[in-house]
PQR file of N, CA, C, O and H, with PARSE charges and radii, in Angstrom:
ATOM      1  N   UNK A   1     -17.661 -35.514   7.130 -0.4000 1.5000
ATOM      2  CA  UNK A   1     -16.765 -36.162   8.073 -0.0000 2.0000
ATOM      3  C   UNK A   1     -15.696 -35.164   8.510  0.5500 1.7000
ATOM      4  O   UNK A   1     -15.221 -34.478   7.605 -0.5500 1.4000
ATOM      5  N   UNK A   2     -15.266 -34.984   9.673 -0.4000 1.5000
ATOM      6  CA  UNK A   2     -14.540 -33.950  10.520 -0.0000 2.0000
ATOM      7  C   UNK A   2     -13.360 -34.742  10.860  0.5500 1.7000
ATOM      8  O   UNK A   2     -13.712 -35.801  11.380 -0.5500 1.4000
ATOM      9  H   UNK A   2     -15.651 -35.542  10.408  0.4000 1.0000
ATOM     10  N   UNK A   3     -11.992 -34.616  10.753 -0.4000 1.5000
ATOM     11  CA  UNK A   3     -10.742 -34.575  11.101 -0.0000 2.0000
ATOM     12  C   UNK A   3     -10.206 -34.077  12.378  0.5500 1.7000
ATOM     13  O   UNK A   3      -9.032 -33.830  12.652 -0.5500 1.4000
ATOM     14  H   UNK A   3     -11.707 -33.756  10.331  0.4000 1.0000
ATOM     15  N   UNK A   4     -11.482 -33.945  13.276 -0.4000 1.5000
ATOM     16  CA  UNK A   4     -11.139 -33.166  14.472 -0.0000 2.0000
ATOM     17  C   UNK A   4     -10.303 -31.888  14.790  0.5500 1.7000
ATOM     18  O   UNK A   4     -10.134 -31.498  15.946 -0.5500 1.4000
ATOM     19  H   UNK A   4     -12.436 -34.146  13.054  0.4000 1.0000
ATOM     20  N   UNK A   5      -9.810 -31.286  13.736 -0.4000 1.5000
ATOM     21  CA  UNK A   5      -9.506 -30.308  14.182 -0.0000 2.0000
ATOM     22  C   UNK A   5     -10.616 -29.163  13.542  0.5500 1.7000
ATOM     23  O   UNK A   5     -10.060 -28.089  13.315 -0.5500 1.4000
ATOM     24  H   UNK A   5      -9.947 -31.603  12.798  0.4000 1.0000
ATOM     25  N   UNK A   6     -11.897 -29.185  13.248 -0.4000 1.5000
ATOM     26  CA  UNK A   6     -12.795 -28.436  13.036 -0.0000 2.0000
ATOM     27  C   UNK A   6     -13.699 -28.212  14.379  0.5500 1.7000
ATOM     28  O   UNK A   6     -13.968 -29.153  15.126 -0.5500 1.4000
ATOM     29  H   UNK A   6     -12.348 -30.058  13.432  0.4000 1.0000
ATOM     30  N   UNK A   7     -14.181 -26.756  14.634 -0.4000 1.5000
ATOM     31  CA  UNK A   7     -14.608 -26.046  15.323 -0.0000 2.0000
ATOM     32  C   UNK A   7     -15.590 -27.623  16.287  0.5500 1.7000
ATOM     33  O   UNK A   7     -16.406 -28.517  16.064 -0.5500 1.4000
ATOM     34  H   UNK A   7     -13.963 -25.991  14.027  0.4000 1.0000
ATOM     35  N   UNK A   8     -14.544 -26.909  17.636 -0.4000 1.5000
ATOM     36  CA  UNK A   8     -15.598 -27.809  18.513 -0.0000 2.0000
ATOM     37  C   UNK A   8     -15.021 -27.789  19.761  0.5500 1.7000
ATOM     38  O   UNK A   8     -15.660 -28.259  20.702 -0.5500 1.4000
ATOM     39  H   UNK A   8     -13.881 -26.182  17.818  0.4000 1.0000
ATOM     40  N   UNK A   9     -13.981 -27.352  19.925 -0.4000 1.5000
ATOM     41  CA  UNK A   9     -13.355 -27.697  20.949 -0.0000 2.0000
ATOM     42  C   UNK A   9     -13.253 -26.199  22.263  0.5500 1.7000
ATOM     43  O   UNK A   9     -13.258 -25.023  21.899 -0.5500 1.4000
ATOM     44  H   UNK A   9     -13.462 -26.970  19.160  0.4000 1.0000
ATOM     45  N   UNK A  10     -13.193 -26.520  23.341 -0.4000 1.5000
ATOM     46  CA  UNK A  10     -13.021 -25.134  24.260 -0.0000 2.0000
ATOM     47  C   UNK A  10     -11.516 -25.602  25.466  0.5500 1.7000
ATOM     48  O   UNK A  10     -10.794 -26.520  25.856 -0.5500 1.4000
ATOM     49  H   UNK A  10     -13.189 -27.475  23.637  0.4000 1.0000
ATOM     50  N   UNK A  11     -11.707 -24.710  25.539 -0.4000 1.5000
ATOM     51  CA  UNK A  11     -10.420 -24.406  26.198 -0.0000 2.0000
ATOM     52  C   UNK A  11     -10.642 -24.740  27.845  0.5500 1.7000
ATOM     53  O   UNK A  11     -11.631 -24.115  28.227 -0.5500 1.4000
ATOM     54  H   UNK A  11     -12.293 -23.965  25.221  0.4000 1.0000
ATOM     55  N   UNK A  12      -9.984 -25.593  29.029 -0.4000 1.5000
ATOM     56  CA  UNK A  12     -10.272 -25.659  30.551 -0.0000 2.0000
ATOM     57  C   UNK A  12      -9.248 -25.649  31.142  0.5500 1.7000
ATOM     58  O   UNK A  12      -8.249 -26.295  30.828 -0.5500 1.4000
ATOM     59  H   UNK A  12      -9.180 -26.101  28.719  0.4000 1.0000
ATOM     60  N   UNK A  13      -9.362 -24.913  32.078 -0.4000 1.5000
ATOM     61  CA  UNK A  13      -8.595 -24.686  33.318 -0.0000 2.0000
ATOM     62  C   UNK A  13      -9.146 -25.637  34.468  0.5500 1.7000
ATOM     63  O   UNK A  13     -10.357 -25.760  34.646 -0.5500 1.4000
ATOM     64  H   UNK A  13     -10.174 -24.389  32.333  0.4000 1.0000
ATOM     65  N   UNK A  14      -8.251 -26.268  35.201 -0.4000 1.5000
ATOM     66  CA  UNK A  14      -8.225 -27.251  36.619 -0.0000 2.0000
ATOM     67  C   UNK A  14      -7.938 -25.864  38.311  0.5500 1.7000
ATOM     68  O   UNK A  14      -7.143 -24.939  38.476 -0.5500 1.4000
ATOM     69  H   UNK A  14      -7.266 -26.168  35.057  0.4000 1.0000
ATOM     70  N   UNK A  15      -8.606 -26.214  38.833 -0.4000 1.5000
ATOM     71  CA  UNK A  15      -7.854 -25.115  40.135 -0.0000 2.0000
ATOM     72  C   UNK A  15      -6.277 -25.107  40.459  0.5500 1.7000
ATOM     73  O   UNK A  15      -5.784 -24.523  41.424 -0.5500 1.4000
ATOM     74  H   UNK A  15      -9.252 -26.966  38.699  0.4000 1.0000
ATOM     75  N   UNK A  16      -5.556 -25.858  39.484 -0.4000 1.5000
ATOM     76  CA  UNK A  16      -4.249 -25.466  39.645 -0.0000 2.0000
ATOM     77  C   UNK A  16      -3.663 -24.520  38.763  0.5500 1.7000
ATOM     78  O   UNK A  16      -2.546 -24.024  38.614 -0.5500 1.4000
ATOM     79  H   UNK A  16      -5.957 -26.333  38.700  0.4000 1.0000
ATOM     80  N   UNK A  17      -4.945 -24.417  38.149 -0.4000 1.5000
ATOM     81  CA  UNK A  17      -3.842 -23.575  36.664 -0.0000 2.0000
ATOM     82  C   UNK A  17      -3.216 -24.514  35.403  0.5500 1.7000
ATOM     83  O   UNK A  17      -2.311 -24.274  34.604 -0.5500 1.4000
ATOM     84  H   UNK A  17      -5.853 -24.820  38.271  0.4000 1.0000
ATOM     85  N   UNK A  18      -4.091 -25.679  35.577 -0.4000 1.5000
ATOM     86  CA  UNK A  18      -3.258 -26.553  34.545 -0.0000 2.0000
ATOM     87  C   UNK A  18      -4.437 -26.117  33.241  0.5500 1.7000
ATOM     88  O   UNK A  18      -5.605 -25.872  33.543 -0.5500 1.4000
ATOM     89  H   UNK A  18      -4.826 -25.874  36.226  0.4000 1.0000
ATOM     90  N   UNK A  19      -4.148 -26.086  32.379 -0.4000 1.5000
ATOM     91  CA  UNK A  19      -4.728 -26.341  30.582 -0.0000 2.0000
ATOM     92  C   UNK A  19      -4.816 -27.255  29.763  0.5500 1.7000
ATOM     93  O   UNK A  19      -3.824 -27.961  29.581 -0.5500 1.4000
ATOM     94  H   UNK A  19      -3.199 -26.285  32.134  0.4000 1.0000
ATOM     95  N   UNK A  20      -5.809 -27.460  29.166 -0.4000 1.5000
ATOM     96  CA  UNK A  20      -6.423 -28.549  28.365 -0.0000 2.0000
ATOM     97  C   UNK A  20      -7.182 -28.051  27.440  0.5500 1.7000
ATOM     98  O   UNK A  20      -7.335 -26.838  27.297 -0.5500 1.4000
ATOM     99  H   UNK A  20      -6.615 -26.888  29.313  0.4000 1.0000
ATOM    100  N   UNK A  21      -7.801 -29.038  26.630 -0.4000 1.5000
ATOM    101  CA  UNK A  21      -8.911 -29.018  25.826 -0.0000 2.0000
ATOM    102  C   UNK A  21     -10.045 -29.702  25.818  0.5500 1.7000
ATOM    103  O   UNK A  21      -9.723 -30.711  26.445 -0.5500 1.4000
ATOM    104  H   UNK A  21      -7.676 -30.024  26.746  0.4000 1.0000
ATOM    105  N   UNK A  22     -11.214 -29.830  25.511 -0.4000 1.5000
ATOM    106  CA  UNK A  22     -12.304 -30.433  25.726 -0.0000 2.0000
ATOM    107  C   UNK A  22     -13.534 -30.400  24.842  0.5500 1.7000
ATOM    108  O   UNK A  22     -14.091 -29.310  24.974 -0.5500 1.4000
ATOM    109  H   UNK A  22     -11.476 -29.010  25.003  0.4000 1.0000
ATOM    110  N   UNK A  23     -14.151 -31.181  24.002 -0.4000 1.5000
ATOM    111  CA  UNK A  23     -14.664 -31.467  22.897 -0.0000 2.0000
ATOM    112  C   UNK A  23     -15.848 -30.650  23.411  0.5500 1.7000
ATOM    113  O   UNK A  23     -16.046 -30.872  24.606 -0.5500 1.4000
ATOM    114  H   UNK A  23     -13.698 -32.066  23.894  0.4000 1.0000
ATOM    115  N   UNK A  24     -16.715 -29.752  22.856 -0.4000 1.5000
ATOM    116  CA  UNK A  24     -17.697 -28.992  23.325 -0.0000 2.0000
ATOM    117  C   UNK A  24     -18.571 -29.792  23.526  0.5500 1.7000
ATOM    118  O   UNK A  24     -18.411 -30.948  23.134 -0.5500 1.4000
ATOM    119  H   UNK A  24     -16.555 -29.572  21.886  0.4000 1.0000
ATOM    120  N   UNK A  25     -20.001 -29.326  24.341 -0.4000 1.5000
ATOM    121  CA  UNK A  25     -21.131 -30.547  24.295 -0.0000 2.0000
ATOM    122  C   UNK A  25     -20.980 -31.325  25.200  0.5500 1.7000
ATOM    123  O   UNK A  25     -22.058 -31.639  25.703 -0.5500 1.4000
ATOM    124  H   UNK A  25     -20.130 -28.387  24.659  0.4000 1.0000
ATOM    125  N   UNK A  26     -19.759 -31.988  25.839 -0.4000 1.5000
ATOM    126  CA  UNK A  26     -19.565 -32.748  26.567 -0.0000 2.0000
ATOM    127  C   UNK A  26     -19.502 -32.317  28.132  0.5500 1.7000
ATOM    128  O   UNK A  26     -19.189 -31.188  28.509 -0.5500 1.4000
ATOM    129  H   UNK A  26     -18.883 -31.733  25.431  0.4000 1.0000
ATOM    130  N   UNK A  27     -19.811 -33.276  28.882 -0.4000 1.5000
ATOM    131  CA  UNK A  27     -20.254 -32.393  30.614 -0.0000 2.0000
ATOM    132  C   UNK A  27     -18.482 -32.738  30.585  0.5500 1.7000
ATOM    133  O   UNK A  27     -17.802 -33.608  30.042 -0.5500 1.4000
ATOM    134  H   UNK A  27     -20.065 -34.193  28.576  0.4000 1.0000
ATOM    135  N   UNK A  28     -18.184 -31.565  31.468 -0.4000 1.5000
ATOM    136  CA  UNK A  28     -16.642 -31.149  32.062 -0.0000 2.0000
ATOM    137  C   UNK A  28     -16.394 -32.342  33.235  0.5500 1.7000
ATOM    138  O   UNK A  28     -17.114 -32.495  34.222 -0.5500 1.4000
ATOM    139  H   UNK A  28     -18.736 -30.858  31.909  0.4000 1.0000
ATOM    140  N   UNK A  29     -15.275 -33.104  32.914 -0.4000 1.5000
ATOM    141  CA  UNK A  29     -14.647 -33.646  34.222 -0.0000 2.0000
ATOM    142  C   UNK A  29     -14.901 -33.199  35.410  0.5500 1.7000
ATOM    143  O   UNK A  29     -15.161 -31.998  35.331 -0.5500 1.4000
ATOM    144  H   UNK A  29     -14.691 -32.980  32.113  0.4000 1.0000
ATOM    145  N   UNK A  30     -14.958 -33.623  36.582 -0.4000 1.5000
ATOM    146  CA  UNK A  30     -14.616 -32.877  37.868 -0.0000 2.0000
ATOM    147  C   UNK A  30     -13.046 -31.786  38.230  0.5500 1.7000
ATOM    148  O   UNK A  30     -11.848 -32.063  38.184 -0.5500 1.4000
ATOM    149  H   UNK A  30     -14.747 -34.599  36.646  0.4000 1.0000
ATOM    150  N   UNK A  31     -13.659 -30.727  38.520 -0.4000 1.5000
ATOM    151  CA  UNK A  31     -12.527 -30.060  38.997 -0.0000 2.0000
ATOM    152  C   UNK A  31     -11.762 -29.208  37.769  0.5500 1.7000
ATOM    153  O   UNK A  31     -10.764 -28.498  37.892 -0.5500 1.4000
ATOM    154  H   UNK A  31     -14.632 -30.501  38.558  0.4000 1.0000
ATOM    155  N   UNK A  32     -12.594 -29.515  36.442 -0.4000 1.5000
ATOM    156  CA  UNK A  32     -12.392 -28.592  35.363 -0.0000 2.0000
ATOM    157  C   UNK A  32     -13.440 -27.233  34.929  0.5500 1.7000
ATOM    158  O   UNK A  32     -14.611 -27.308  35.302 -0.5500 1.4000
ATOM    159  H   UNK A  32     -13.405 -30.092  36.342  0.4000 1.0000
ATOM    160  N   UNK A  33     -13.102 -26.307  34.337 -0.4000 1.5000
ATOM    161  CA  UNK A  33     -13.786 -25.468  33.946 -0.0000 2.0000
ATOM    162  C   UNK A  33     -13.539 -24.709  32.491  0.5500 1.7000
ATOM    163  O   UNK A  33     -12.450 -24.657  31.920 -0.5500 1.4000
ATOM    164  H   UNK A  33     -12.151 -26.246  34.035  0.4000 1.0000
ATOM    165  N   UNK A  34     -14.805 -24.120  32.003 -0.4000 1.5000
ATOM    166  CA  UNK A  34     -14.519 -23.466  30.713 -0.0000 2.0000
ATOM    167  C   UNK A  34     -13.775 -22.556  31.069  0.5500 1.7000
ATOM    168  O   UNK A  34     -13.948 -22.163  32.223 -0.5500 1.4000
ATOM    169  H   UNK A  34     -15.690 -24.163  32.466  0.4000 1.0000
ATOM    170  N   UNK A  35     -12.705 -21.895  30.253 -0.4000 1.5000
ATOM    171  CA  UNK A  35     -11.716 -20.826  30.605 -0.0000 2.0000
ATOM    172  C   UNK A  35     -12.393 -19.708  29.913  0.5500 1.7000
ATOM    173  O   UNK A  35     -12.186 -18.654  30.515 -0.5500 1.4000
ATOM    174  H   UNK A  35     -12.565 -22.214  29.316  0.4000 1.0000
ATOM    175  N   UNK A  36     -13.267 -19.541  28.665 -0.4000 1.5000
ATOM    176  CA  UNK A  36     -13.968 -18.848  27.537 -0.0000 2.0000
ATOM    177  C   UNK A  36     -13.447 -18.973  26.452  0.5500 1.7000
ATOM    178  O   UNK A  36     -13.975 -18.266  25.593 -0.5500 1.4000
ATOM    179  H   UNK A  36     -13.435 -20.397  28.177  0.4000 1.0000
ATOM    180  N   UNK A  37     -12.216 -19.879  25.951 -0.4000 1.5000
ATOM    181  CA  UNK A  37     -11.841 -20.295  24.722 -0.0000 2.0000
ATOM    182  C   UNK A  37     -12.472 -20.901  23.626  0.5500 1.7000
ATOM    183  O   UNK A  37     -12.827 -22.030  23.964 -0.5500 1.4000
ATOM    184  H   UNK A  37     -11.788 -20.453  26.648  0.4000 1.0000
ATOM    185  N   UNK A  38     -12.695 -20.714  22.752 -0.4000 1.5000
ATOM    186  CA  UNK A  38     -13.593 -22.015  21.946 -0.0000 2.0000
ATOM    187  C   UNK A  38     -13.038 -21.641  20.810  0.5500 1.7000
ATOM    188  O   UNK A  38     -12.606 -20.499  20.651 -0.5500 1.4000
ATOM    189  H   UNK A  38     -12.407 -19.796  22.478  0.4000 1.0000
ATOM    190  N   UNK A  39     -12.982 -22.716  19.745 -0.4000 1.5000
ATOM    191  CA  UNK A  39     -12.228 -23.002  18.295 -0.0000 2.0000
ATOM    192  C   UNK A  39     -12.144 -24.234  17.462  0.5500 1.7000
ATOM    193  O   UNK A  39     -12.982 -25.053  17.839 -0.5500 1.4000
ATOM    194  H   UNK A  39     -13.333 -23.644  19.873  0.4000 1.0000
ATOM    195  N   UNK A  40     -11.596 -24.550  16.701 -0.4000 1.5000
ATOM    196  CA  UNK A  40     -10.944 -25.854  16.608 -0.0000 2.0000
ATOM    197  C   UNK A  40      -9.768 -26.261  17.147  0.5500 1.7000
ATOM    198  O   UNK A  40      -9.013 -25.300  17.293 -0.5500 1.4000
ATOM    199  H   UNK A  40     -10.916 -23.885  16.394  0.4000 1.0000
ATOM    200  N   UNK A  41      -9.277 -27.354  17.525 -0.4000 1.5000
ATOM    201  CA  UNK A  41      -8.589 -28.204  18.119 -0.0000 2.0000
ATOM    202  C   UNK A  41      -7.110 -27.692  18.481  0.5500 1.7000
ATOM    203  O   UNK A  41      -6.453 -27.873  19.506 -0.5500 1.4000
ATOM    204  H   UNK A  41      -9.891 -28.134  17.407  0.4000 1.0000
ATOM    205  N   UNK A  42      -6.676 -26.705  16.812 -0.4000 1.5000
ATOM    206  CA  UNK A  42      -5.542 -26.348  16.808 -0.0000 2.0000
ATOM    207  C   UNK A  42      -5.320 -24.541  17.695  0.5500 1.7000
ATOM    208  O   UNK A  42      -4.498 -23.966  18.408 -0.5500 1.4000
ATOM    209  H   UNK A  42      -7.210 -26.559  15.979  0.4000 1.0000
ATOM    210  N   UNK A  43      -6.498 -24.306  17.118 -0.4000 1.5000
ATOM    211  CA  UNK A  43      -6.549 -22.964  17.909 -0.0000 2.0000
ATOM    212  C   UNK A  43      -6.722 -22.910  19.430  0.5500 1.7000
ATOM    213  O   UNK A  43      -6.352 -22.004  20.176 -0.5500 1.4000
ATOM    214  H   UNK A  43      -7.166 -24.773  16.539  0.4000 1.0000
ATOM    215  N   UNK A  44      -7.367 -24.075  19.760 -0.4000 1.5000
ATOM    216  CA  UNK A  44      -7.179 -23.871  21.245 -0.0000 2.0000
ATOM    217  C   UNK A  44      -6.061 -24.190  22.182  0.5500 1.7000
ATOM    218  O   UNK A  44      -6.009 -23.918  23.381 -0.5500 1.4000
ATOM    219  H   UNK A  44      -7.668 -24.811  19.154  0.4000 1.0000
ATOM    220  N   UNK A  45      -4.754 -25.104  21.103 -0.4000 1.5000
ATOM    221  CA  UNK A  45      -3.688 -25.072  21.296 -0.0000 2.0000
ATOM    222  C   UNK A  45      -2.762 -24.594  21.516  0.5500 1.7000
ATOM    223  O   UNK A  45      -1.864 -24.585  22.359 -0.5500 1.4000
ATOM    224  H   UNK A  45      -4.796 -25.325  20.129  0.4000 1.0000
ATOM    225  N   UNK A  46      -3.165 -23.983  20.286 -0.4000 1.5000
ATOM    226  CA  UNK A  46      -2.349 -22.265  20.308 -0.0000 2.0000
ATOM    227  C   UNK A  46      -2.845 -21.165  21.495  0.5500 1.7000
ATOM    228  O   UNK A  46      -1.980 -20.356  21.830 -0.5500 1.4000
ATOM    229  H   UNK A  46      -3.894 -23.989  19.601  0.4000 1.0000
ATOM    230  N   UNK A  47      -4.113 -21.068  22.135 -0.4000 1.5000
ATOM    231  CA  UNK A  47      -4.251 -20.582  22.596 -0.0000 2.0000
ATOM    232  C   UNK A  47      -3.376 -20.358  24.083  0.5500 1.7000
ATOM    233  O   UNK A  47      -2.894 -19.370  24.636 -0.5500 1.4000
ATOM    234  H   UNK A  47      -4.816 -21.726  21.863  0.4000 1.0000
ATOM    235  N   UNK A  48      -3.447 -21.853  24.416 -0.4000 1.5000
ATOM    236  CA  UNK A  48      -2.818 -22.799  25.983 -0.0000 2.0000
ATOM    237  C   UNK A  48      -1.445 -22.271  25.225  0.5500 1.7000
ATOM    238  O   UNK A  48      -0.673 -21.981  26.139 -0.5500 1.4000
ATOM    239  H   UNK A  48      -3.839 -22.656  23.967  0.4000 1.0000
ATOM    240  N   UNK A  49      -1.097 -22.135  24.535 -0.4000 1.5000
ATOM    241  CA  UNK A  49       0.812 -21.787  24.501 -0.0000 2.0000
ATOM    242  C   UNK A  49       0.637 -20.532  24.407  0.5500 1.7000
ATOM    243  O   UNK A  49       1.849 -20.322  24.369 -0.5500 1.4000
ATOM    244  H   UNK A  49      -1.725 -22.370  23.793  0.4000 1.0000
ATOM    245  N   UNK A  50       0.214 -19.534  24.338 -0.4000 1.5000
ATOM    246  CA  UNK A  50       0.392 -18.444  24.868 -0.0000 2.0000
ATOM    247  C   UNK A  50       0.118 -18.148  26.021  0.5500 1.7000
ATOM    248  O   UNK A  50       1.084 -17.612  26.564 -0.5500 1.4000
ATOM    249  H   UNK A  50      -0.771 -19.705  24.370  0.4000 1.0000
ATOM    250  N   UNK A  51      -0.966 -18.265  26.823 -0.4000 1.5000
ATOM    251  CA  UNK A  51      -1.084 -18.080  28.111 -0.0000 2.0000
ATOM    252  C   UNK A  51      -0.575 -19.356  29.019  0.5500 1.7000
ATOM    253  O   UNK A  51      -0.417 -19.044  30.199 -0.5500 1.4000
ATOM    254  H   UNK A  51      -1.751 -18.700  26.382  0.4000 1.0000
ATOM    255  N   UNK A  52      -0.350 -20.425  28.774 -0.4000 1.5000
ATOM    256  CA  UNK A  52       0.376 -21.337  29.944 -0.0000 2.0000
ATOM    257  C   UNK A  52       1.489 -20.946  29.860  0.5500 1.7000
ATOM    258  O   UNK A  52       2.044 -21.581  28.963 -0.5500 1.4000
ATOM    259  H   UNK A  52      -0.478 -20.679  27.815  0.4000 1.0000
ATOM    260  N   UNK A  53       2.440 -19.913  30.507 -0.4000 1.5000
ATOM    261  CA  UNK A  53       3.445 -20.329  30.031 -0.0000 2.0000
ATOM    262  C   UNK A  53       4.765 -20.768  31.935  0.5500 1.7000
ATOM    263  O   UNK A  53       5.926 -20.726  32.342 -0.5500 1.4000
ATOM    264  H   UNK A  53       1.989 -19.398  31.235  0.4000 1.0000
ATOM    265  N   UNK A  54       3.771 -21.019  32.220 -0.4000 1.5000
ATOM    266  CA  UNK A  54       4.223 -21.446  33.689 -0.0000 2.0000
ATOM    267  C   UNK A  54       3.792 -22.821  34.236  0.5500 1.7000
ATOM    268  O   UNK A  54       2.933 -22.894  35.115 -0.5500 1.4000
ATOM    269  H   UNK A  54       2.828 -21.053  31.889  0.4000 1.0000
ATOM    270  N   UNK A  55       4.512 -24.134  33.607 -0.4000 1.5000
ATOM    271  CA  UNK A  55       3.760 -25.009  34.182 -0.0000 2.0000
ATOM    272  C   UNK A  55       3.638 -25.471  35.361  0.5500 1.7000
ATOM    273  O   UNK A  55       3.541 -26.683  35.553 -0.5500 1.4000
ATOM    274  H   UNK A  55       5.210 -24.074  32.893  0.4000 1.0000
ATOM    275  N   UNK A  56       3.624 -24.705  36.208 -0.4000 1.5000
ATOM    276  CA  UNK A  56       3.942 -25.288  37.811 -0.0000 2.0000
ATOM    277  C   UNK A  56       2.427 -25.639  38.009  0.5500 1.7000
ATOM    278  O   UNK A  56       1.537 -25.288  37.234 -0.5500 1.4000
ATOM    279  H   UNK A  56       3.703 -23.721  36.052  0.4000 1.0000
ATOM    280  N   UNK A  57       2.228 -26.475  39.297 -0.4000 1.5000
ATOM    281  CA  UNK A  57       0.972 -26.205  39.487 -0.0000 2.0000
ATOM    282  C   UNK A  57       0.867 -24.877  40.456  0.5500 1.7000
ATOM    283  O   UNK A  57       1.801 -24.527  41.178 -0.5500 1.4000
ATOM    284  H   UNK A  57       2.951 -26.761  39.927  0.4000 1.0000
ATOM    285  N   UNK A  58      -0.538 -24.105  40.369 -0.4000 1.5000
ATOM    286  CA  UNK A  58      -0.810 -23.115  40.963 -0.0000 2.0000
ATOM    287  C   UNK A  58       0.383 -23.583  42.587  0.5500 1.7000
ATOM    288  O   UNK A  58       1.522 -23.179  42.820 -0.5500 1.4000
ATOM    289  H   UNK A  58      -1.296 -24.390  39.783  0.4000 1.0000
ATOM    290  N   UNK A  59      -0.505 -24.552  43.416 -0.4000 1.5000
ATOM    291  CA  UNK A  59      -0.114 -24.914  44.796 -0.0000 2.0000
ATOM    292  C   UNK A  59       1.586 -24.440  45.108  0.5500 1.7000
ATOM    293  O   UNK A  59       2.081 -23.621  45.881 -0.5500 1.4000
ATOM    294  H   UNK A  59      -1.430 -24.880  43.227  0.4000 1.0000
ATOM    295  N   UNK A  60       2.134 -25.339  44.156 -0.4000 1.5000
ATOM    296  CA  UNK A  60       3.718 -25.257  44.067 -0.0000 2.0000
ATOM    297  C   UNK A  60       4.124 -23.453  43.741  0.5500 1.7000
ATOM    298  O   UNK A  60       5.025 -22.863  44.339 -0.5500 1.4000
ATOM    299  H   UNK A  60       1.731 -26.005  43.528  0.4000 1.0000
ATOM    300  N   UNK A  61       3.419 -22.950  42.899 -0.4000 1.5000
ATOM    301  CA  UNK A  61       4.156 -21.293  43.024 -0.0000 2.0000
ATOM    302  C   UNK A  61       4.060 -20.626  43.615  0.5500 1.7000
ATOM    303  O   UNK A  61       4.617 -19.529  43.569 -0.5500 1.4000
ATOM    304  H   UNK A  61       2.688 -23.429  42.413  0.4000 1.0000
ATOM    305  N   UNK A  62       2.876 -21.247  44.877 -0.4000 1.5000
ATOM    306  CA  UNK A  62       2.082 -20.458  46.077 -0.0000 2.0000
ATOM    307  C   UNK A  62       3.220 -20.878  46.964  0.5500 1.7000
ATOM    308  O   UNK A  62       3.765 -19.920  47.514 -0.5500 1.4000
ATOM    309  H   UNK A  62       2.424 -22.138  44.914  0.4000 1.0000
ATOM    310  N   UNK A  63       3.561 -21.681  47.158 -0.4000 1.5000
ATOM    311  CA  UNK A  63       4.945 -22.433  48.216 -0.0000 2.0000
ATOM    312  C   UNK A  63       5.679 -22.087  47.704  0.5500 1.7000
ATOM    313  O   UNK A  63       6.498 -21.898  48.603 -0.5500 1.4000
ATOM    314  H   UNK A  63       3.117 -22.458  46.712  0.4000 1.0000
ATOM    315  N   UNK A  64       6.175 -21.772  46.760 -0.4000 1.5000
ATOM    316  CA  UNK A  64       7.588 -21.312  46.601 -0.0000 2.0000
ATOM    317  C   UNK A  64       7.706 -19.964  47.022  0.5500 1.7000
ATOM    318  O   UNK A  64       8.645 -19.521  47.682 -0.5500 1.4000
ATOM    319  H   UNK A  64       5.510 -21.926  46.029  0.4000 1.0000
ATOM    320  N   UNK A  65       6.502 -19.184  46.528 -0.4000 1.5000
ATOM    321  CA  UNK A  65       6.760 -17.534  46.709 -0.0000 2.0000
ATOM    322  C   UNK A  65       6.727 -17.379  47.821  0.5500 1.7000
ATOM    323  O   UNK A  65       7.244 -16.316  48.162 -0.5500 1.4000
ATOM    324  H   UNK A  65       5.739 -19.544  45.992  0.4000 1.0000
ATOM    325  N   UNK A  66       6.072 -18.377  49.145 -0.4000 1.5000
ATOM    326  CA  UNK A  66       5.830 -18.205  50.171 -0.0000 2.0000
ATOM    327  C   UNK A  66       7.157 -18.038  50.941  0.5500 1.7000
ATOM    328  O   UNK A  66       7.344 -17.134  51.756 -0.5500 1.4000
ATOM    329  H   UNK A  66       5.651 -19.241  48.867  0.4000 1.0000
ATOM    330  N   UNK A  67       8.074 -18.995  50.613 -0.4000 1.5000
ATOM    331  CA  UNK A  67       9.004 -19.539  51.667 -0.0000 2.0000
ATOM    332  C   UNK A  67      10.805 -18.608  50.519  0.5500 1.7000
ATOM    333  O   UNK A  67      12.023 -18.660  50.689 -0.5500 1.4000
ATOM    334  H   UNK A  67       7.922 -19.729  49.951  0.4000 1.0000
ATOM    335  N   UNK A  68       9.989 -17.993  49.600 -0.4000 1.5000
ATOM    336  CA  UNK A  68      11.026 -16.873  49.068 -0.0000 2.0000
ATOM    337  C   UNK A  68      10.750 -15.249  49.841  0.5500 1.7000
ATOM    338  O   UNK A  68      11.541 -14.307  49.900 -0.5500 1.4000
ATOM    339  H   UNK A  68       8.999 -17.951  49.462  0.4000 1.0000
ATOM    340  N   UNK A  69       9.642 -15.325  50.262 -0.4000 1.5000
ATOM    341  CA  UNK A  69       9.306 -14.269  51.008 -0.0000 2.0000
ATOM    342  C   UNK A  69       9.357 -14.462  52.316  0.5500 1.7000
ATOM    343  O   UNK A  69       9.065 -13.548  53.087 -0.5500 1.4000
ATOM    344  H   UNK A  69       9.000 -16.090  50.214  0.4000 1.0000
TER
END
């Protein structure tokens, strides 16, 4: 019996740049993708806090930089 945080989980990116997790095996939501992460539950956590560290969505930092430039 697994506690869920044993090896299973991968890491997804949305076209905004948003981060998640996602139980392996399972077909991906729409509009999600594997990022190449895979681990258990906690490691892929850890993973998303090191590299998210901008939560905007993509769209919004594209408009901002736009109208700063």
């Amino acid at each position: 019996m697994t506690d869920g945080n044993e090896t299973g989980y991968l890491v997804v990116r949305n076209d905004e740049d948003q981060y998640s997790i996602w139980r392996e095996g399972r077909d991906l939501p729409p509009g999600w993708h594997a990022e190449g992460t895979t681990g258990t539950r906690q490691e892929c956590l850890d993973h998303i806090g090191r590299v998210w560290t901008d939560m905007r969505p993509r769209s919004l930092r594209e408009r901002m930089a736009a109208s700063a430039g």
